[in-house]
C-alpha positions, -999 to 999 in steps of 0.1 A, spaced: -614 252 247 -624 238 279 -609 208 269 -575 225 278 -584 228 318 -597 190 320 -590 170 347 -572 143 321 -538 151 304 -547 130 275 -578 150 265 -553 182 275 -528 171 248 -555 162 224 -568 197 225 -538 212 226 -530 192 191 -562 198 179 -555 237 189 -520 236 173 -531 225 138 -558 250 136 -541 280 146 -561 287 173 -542 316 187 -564 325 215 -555 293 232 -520 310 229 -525 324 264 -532 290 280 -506 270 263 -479 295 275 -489 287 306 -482 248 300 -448 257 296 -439 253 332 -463 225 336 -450 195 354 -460 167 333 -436 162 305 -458 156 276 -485 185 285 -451 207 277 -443 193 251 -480 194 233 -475 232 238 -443 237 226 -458 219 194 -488 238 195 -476 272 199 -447 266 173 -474 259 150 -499 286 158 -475 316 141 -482 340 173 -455 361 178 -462 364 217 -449 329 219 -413 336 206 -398 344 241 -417 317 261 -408 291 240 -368 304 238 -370 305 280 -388 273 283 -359 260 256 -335 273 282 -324 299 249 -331 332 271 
């Protein structure tokens, strides 16, 4: 999980797909986090990831990140 605090967004994204697809749900705190991220496509890799991962903790994140609060 290291890969999700690297310098380079690519390998961030990466991760975070690689995270996403195997349910990985204690990146779940981390990803949250990437919500208010400034790069674009770091948000949207968790917003993928965490829609995938099935944790409830994520349901009101994702609905305020959505702008759905």
């Amino acid at each position: 999980m290291s890969a999700l605090d690297d310098d380079d967004v690519q390998v961030r994204v990466t991760a975070a797909r690689l995270l996403g697809r195997g349910r990985v749900t204690k990146a779940t705190p981390a990803l949250i986090g990437w919500l208010a991220e400034q790069e674009p496509e770091l948000r949207q890799a968790a917003c993928a990831a965490l829609g995938r991962m099935g944790d409830d903790r994520v349901v009101g994140p994702l609905s305020r990140a959505m702008g759905d609060s």
